[in-house]
Residue, then its C-alpha position, 0 to 999 in steps of 0.5 A: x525496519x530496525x538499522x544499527x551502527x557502533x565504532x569508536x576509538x579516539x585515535x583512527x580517521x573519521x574514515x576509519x570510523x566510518x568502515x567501522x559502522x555495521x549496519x544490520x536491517x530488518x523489514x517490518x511491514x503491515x499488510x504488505x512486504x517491502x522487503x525486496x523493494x524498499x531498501x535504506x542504504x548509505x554513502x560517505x561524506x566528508x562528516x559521516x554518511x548520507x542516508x537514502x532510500x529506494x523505492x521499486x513499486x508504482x505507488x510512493x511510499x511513506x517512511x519515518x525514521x526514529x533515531x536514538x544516537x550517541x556522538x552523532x547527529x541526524x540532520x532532519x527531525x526524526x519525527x518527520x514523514x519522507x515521502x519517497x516517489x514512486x520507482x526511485x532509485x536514490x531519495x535523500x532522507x538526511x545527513x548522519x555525522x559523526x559530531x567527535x571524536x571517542x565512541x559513537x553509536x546509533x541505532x533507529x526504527x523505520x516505519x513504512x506505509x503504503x502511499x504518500x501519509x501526508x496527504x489532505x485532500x481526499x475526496x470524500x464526495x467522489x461517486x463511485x461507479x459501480x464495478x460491473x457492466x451496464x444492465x447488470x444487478x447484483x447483492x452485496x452479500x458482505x457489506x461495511x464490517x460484515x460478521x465473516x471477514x470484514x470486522x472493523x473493516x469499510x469493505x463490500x462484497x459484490x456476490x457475482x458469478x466467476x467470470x463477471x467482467x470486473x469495471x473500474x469504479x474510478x480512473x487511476x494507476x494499477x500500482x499492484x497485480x496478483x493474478x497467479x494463484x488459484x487456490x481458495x478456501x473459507x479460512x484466513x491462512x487462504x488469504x495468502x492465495x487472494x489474486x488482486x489488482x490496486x489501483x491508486x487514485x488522483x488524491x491518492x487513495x487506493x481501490x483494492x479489486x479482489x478474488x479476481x479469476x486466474x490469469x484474468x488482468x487486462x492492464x498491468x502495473x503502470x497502466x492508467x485505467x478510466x472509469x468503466x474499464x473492464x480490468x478484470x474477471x472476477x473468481x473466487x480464489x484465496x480468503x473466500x466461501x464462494x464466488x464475489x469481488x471484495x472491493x476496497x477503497x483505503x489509505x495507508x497508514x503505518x500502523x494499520x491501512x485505513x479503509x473508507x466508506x464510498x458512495x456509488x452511482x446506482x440504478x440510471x447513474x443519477x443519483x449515489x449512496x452509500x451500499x448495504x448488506x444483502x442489497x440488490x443494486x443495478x448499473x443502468x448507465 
């Protein structure tokens, strides 16, 4: 996000200073579009304006804002990371004051990351289950930085038939559903198509459940999930050569989302491991 100001002129108001700044805002985001639900925007004050950011998904959402000013001064560093909650109508980043009188101008670049960046505790131990019925088996035709779509990416694709009921692997919040589509096809531009539900978890990760079938959600946004609910059917819509469920754990980041490898509870439950390409692995728990 890309937002400038200009005014000057010694000899008007402070106030008068303040209804000559314009503001002009672009939205820049990787991999998700904020344009219609994250919005920056300004009040007077006695010394200039204070900014605040909305904020309309279900997940919080990470913002850091670099400033280049003249004649004004930012009241918080412009290196810091501003966690905004989730559904906020009005989240104060800081105070923007005009520090005298002549010209003054400002301009400064936001970056914006799905989830609350800050975060430490991750839990890099938690067991997977497995996201499909007891007593079922299926291959992961594409694992971790498989050769058709999953370069430099910790990805699984559990090949299974459309229709499959789709289980939660972990509990947590459905933050995004896309269940509309129904077009597909083996080239990236079909990616566009890809239905998919996200559900965010207690350390703040995400686990991303994609191709499911048409129409097919069983919870919608807001809703808590327990493990081993089913939320879904899988399909075989959008990015994809033939009927699976793409599965996705990651955390967000401002450059690049970071995707992470998880372990599974396999087989009776008793024990977990990490997934293999061309694997068969049954749930009997």
């Amino acid at each position: 996000m890309l937002i400038n100001g200009i005014g000057s002129n010694p000899n008007k108001s402070l106030l008068d200073m303040k209804k000559s700044i314009i503001l002009i805002v672009f939205v820049l985001a990787n991999y998700y579009v904020f344009a219609q639900t994250i919005n920056i925007f300004q009040e007077t004050n006695q010394k200039g304006y204070t900014i605040y950011g909305s904020n309309k998904e279900f997940y919080p959402v990470s913002v850091t804002l670099e400033f280049d000013l003249t004649n004004m001064k930012f009241s918080e560093e412009s290196s810091k990371v501003f966690v905004i909650p989730a559904r906020s109508d009005k989240f104060k980043f800081g105070e923007l004051s005009v520090e005298g009188p002549g010209k003054y101008k400002f301009n400064y670049k936001s970056k914006v990351a799905m989830g609350d960046v800050t975060l430490n505790n991750t839990d890099f131990s938690f067991e997977y289950e497995l996201p499909f019925p007891k007593g079922q088996s299926f291959r992961i035709c594409q694992g971790y930085n498989g050769s058709f779509s999953h370069q430099n990416e910790n990805a699984l694709d559990f090949c299974m038939p459309v229709g499959t009921e789709v289980l939660t692997a972990r509990e947590g919040i459905v933050v995004e559903l896309i269940q509309n589509n129904t077009e597909s096809c083996a080239m990236e531009e079909c990616k566009k198509y890809n239905n998919y539900m996200t559900i965010m978890h207690a350390d703040g990760t995400f686990a991303h459940y994609t191709h499911i079938k048409y129409n097919s959600a069983k919870f919608q946004l807001g809703d808590k999930v327990n493990s081993g609910n089913v939320i879904a059917y899988s399909g075989n819509v959008g990015y994809t050569n033939g009927p699976h469920l793409h599965f996705t754990c990651f955390v967000g980041g401002f450059d690049k989302r970071k995707t992470l490898q998880t372990r599974f509870k396999i087989d009776k439950g008793e024990s977990s491991i990490i997934l293999k390409e061309g694997i068969i692995y049954s749930r009997n728990y």
